[in-house]
C-alpha positions in Angstrom: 18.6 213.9 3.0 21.8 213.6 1.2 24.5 210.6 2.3 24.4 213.5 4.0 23.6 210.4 3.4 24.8 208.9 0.2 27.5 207.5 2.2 24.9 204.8 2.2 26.5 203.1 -0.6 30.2 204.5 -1.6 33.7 205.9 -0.8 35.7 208.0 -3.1 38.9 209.2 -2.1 39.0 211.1 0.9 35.5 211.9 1.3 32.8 209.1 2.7 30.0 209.5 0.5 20.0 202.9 7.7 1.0 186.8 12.4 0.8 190.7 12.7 -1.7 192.5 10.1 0.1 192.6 6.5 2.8 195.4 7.2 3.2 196.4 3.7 3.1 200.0 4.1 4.6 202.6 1.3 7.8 203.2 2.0 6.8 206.4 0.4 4.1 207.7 2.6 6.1 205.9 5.9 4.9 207.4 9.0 5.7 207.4 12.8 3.1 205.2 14.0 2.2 203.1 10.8 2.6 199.1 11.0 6.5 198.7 10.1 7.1 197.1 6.5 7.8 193.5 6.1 11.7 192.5 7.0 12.7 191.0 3.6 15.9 190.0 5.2 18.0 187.3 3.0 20.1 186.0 5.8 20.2 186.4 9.9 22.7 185.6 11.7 24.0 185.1 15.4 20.1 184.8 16.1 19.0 181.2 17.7 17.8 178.4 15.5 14.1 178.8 14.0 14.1 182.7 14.6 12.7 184.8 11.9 12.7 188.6 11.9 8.9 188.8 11.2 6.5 191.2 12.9 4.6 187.9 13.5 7.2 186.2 15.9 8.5 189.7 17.1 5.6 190.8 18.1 5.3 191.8 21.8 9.0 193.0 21.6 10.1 196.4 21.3 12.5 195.5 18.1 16.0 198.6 17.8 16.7 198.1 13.9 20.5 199.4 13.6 21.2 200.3 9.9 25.1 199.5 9.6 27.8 198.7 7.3 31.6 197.8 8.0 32.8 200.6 5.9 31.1 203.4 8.0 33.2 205.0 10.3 30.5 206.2 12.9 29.0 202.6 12.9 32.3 201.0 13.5 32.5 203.6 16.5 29.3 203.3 17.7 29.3 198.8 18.2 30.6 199.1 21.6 27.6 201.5 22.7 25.2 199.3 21.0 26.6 196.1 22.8 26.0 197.7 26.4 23.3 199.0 25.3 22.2 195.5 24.2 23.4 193.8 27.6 20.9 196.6 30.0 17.8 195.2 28.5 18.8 191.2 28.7 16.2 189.3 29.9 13.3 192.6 28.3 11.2 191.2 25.3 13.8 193.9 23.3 15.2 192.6 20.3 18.4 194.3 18.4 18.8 193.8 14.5 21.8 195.5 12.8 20.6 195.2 9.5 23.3 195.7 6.2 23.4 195.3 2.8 26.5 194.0 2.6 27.6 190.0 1.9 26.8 187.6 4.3 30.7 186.0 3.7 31.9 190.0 4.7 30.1 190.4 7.7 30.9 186.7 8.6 34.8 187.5 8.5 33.7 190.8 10.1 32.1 188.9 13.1 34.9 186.8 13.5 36.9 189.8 14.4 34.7 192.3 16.2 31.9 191.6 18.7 28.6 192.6 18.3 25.9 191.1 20.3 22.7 191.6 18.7 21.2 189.7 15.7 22.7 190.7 12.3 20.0 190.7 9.0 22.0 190.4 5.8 20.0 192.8 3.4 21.3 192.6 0.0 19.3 193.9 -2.2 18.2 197.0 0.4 14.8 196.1 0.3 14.8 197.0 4.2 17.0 199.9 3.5 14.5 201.2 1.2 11.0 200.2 3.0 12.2 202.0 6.4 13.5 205.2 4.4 17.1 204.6 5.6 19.3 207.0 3.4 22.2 207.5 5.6 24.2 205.2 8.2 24.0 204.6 11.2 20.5 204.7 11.3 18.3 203.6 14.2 14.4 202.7 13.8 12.3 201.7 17.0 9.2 199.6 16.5 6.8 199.0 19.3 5.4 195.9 21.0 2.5 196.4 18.4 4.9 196.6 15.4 4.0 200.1 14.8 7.2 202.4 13.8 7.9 204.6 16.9 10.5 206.5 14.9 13.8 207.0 13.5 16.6 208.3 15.8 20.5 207.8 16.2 21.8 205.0 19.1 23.4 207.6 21.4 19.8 209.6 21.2 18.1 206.2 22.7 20.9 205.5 25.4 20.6 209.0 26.9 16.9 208.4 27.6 16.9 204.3 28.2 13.6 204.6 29.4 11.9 205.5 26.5 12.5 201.7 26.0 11.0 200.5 29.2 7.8 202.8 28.5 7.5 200.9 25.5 7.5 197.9 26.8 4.8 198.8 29.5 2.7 199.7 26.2 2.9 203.7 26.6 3.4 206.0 23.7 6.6 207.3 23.5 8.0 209.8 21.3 12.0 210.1 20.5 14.4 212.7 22.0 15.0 215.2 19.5 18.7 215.4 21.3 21.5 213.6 19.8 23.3 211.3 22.8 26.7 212.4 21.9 27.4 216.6 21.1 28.1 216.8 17.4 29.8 219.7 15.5 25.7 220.3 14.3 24.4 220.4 17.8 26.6 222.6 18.6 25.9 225.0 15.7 22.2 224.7 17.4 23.1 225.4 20.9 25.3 228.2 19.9 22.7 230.1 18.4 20.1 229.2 20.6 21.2 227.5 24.1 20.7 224.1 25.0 17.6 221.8 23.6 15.1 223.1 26.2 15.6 226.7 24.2 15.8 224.8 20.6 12.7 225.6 18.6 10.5 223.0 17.8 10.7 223.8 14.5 12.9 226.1 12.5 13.3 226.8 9.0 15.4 229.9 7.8 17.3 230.3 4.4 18.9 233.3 4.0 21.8 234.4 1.8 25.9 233.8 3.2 27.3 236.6 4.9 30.5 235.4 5.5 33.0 233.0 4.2 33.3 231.0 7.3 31.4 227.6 6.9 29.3 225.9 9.9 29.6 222.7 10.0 27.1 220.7 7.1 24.9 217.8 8.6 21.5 216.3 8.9 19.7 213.7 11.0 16.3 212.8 10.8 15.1 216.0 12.4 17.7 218.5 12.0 19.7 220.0 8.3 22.4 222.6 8.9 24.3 224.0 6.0 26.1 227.4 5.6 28.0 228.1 2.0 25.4 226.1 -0.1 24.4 226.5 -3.4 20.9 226.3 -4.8 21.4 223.6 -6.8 23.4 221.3 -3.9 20.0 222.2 -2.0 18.2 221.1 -4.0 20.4 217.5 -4.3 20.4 217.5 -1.0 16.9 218.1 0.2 15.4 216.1 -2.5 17.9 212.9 -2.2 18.5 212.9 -5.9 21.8 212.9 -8.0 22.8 215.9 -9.3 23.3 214.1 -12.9 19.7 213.2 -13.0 18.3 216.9 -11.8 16.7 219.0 -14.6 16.5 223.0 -14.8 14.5 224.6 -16.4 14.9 227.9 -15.1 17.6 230.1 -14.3 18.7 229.9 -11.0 20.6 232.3 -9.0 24.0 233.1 -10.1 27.1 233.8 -7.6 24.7 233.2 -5.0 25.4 230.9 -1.5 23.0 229.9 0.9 22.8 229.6 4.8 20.1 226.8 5.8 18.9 226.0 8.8 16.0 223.2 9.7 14.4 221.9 12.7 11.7 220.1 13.4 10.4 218.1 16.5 9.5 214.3 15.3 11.8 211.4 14.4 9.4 211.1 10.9 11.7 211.4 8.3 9.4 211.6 5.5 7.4 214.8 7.2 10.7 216.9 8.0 11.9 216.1 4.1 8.8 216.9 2.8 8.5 220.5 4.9 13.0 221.1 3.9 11.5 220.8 0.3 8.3 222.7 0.0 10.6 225.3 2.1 13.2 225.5 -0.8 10.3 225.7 -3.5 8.4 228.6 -1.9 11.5 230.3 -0.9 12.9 230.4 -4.5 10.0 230.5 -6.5 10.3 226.8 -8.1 8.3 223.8 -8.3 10.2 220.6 -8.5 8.6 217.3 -9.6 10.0 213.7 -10.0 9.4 212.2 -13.5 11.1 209.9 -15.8 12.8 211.2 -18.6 14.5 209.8 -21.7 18.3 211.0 -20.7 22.1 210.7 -22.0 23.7 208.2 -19.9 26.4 205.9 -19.7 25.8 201.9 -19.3 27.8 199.8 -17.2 28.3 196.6 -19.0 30.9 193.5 -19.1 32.3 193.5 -22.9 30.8 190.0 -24.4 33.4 187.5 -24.1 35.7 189.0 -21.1 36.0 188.2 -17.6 35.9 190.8 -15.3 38.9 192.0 -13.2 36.7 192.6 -10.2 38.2 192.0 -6.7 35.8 190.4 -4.0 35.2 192.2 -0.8 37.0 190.0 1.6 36.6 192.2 4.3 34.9 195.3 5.5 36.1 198.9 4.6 39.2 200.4 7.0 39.0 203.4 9.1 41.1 205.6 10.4 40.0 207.4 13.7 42.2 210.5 13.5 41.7 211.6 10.2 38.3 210.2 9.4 39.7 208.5 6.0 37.7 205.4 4.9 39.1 202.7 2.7 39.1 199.7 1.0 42.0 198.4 2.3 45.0 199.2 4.5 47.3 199.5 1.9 45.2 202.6 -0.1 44.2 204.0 3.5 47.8 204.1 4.4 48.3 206.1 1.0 45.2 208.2 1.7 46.9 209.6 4.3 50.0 210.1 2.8 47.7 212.7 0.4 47.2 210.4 -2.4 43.5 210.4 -3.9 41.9 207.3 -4.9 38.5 205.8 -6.3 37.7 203.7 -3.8 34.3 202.1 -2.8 32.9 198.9 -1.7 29.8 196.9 -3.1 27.3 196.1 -5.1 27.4 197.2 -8.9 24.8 199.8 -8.5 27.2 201.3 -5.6 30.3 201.8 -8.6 27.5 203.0 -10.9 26.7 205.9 -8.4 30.2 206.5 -7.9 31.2 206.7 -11.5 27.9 209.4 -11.9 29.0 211.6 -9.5 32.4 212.4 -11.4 31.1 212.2 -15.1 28.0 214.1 -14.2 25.7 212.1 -15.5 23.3 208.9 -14.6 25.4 205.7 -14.9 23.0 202.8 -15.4 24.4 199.3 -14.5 23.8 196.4 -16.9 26.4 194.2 -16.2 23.6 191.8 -14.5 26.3 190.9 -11.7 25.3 190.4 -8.5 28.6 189.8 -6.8 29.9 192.6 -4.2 33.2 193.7 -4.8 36.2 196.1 -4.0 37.1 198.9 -6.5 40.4 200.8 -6.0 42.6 202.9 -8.0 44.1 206.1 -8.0 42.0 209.0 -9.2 42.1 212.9 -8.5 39.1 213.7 -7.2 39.5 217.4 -6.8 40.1 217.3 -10.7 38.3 214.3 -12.4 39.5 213.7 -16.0 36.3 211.8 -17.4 38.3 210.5 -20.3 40.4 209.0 -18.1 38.2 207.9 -15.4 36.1 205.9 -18.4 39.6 204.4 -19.4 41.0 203.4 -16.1 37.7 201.5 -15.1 38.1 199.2 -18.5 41.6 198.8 -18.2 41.6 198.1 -14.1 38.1 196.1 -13.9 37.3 195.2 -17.7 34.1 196.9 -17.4 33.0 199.5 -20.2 31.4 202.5 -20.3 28.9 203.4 -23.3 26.7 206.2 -24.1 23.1 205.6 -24.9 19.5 206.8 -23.7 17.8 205.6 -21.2 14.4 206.1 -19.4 15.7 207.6 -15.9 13.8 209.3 -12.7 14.8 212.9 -13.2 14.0 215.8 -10.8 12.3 218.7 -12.9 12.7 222.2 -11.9 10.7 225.0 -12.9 9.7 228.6 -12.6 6.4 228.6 -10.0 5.6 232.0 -10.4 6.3 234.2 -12.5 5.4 237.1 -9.7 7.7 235.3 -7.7 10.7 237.3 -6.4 14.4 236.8 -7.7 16.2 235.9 -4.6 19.5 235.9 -5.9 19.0 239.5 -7.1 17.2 241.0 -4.5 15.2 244.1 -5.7 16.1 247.8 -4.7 13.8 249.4 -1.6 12.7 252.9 -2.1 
């Protein structure tokens, strides 16, 4: 699902956009109850000498993989939980791994101001990210004394029902609440329409057109996607994980048309719920959507021969702001956020400007700059009305980077007509 979850990698303006047998499951057929895939981890830290974070030495620990970064506000909130949490199993073969892809020199400064007890994987080139599915943050993934994926979950989900730990450690199959610990503007868009969990259905899907203007909170975990006021095409971004530069139509979709959607279903297995969100979508519409790489318009990323870069390195972690939710860079541009100016403003890795820049010229930015360093990128923008000219100016004039045009071979999401039988949902037909 979507940043919901492309918060996993950037922050624009106001708006914040997770010896045992060889593990090397696909991260694309990753199931609840598969071997876990191999922790590539580059660095580890606060962990004793010698450790490693292989299945191999963890095995016959129940292992809480915390999916984390110092720019997300809910992660930031959610350290002191995981600490307690963290000191009721001392002495338990449990081990806790907050696992990032950010710098190991960011989350050393980080750790030098805030406490977190656990170990901490440096993961910079998201290989674990990636592996265990993780496509939003925080993100929690359980693995079992056998290192066999119990599911994926939130923290506050696991410290409402602690024993779901212990029973794992006893060697009994658990599976994981389907309740989120702490009452979220989505669970209570749940419980209004149908009571508390014990009346929830285990699994829900309805799409149905808007009937009114007023918008229910949008949000997604692993097993729940709520989302009034939607348009076919953000849907389709969403439920399909895909930027909307790099999604193909081939047929008309409905015009003037918003969407109410509402999905549930009972098991922490992220890849089964996405896969039922988005057959859901096709047969409701009439489509069929397909991944396939295409030759596309695109814009490189690249470092003009002969120039140094004006890139400033992430020194710390991102800032945020508890009362009004505003994520930054620094305290300086989140002081101005809230003032109401709009910025650019992300932290990371190349690829995480690349995404960034895509989502405002509307199309894939591919990064070429081979540069490897993670940085800070800040500068005022207006987000609500991106000027693309100006946006490709002000990233060569602040951070001597260039933007080009060319073709490149991308992974596109095609979609087509199914049917042609199929009904028009966004022009319902006339009953007799």
């Amino acid at each position: 699902m979507k940043d919901r979850h492309r918060i996993a990698s950037w922050v624009v303006s106001v708006l914040a956009f997770a010896t045992c047998p060889t593990n090397q499951t696909s991260a694309e057929t990753l199931q609840v109850g598969e071997l876990a895939p191999l922790l590539n981890l580059e660095g580890l830290l606060q962990a004793p000498a010698g450790s490693s974070a292989d299945w191999g030495s963890l095995r016959g620990k129940v292992v809480i993989l915390e999916f984390w970064a110092t720019w997300c506000g809910p992660c930031l909130l959610d350290i002191p939980f995981l600490n307690d949490f963290e000191d009721s199993f001392v002495g338990k073969p449990v081990q806790f791994i907050s696992i990032t892809d950010e710098s190991e020199g960011v989350i050393k400064r980080f750790l030098g101001n805030t406490q977190m007890k656990g170990w901490v994987g440096i993961d910079t080139d998201r290989s674990a990210f990636k592996a265990f599915r993780v496509k939003g943050r925080p993100t929690t993934v359980v693995i079992d004394t056998n290192g066999r994926i119990v599911g994926w979950t939130d923290l506050r989900s696991l410290i409402e029902d602690p024993g779901i730990i212990d029973d794992l450690i006893d060697g009994k199959e658990r599976r994981l609440s389907s309740g989120t610990g702490m009452p979220t503007p989505l669970d209570r868009y749940m419980a209004n329409l149908f009571g508390d969990s014990r009346n929830q259905p285990l699994c829900l899907i309805s799409i149905g057109r808007t009937k009114n203007k007023a918008r229910s909170p949008f949000g997604a975990t692993s097993r729940r996607y709520v989302s009034n006021g939607i348009t076919l095409l953000s849907a389709i971004e969403n439920a399909f994980s895909i930027p909307r530069s790099q999604i193909i139509i081939e047929t008309p979709l409905p015009e003037g048309q918003k969407f109410d959607i509402i999905f549930s279903w009972p098991t922490g297995d992220l890849r089964r719920g996405e896969l039922l969100l988005q057959s859901a979508i096709e047969s409701t519409f009439g489509l069929t959507i397909q991944r396939k790489e295409r030759l596309m318009d695109v814009y490189v990323l690249t470092i003009p021969a002969g120039t140094v870069p004006s890139l400033k390195p992430a020194m710390s972690g991102a800032n945020y702001d508890k009362e009004t939710g505003l994520v930054a860079t620094s305290k300086e541009v989140l002081a101005r956020m809230k003032k109401g100016e709009q910025f650019f403003d992300a932290i990371g890795h190349m690829n995480v400007l690349a995404d960034g820049l895509s989502h405002y010229l509307e199309i894939p930015v591919i990064d070429e700059t081979v540069d490897d360093g993670y940085y800070a990128y800040s500068f005022p923008f207006n987000v609500n009305k991106p000027d693309k000219e100006l946006l490709i100016k002000t990233v060569k004039e602040k951070l001597g980077l260039e933007l080009t045009r060319a073709k490149r071979n991308v992974e596109a999401l095609i979609v087509k007509t199914a049917l042609k039988e199929s009904a028009d949902v966004g022009e319902p037909k006339a009953s007799n």
